[in-house]
C-alpha positions in Angstrom: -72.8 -45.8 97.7 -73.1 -42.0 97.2 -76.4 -41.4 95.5 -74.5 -38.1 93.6 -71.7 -40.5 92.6 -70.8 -38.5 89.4 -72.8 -35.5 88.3 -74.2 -36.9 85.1 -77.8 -36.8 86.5 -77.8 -33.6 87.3 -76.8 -32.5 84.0 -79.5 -33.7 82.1 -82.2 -32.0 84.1 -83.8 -29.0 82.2 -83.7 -26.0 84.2 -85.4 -22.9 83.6 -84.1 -19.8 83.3 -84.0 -18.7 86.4 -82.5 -21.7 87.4 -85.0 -23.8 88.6 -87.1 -26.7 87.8 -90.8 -27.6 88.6 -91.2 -30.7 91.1 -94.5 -32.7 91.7 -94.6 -34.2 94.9 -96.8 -37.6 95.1 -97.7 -40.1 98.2 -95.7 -42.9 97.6 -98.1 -45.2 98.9 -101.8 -43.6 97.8 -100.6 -42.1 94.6 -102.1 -38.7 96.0 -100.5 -35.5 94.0 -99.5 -33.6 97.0 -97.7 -30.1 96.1 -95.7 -28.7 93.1 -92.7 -26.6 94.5 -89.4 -25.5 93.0 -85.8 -26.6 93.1 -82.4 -25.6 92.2 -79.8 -28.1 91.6 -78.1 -27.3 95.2 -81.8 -28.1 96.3 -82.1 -30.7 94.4 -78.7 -32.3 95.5 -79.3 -31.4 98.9 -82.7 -33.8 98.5 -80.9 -36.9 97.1 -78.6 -36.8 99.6 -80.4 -36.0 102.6 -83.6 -38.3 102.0 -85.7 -35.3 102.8 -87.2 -32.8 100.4 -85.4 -29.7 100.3 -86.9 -27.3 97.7 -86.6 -23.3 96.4 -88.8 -20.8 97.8 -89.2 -18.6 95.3 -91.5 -15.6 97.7 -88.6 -16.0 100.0 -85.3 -16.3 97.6 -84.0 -19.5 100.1 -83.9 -22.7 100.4 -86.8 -24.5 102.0 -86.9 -27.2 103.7 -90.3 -29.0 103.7 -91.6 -29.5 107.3 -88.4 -27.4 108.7 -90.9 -25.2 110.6 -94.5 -27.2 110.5 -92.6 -31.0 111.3 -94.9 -31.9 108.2 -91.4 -33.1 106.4 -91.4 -35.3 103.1 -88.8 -38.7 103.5 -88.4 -38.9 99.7 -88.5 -42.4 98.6 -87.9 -42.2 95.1 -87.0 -39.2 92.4 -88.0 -39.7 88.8 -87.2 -37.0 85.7 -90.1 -36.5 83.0 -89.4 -37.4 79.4 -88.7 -33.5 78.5 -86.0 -33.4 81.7 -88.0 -30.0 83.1 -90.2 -31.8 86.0 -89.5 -33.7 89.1 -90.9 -36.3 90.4 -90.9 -36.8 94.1 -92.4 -39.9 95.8 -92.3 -39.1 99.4 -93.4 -40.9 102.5 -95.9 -37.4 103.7 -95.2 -37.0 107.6 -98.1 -36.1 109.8 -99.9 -36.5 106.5 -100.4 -32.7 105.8 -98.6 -31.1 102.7 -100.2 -27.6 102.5 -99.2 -24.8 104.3 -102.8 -23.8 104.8 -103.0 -27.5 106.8 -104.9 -29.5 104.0 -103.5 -32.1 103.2 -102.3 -31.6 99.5 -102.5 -28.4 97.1 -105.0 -29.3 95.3 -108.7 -29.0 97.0 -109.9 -26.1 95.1 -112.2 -27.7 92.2 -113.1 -25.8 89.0 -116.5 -25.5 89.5 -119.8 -24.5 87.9 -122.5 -22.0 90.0 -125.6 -20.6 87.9 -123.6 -20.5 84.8 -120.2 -19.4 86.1 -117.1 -21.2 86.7 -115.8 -20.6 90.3 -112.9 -22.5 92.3 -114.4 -24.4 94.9 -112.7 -24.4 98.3 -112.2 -27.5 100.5 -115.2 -26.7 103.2 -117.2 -26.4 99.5 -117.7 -23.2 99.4 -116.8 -21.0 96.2 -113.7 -18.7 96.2 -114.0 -16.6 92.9 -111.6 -14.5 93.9 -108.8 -17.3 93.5 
């Protein structure tokens, strides 16, 4: 069965205006949020067809496919669309278990934190980066 059988689906995704819509990407088997990234709707075709997540890079103006370079790829398991059609969610099977291009293994490891009064953004070796 072609998963793009009809282009219905497509159609009721919200995209922005410049064309895109926001994706979560989330360990299908931890839960873990991993990465938000953009796609397209070629993008976003290209992901339900392929099985791999395939996403916009927006510094770059491409397409981008996740783990193309690093072999960190995401085998997307399951693509759900948020009540107000303008997220994506991805629920990938994370190989090598590294999602960030800085190696960590999500996006997310820089906590709001408090230091003498202030609020900083922690870092993942717990060090504060108020400069982020």
């Amino acid at each position: 069965m072609d998963p793009l059988n009809g282009n219905d689906w497509l159609q009721t995704v919200r995209f922005n205006e410049q064309g895109l819509v926001a994706v979560i990407a989330q360990d299908v088997n931890t839960k873990e949020v991993l990465m938000m990234a953009w796609m397209n709707a070629q993008s976003l075709e290209e992901t339900v067809r392929s099985g791999q997540a395939i996403y916009w890079s927006r510094s770059r103006g491409k397409r981008w496919h996740k783990g193309e370079e690093s072999g960190h790829f995401q085998n997307v398991k399951e693509v759900r669309l948020d009540c107000d059609g303008d997220t994506i969610l991805l629920m990938v099977e994370q190989v090598g278990g590294i999602a960030c291009h800085t190696g960590a293994p999500n996006c997310f490891f820089q906590p709001l934190q408090q230091k003498d009064g202030v609020s900083v953004w922690g870092n993942q070796h717990g060090e504060n980066n108020a400069s982020s």
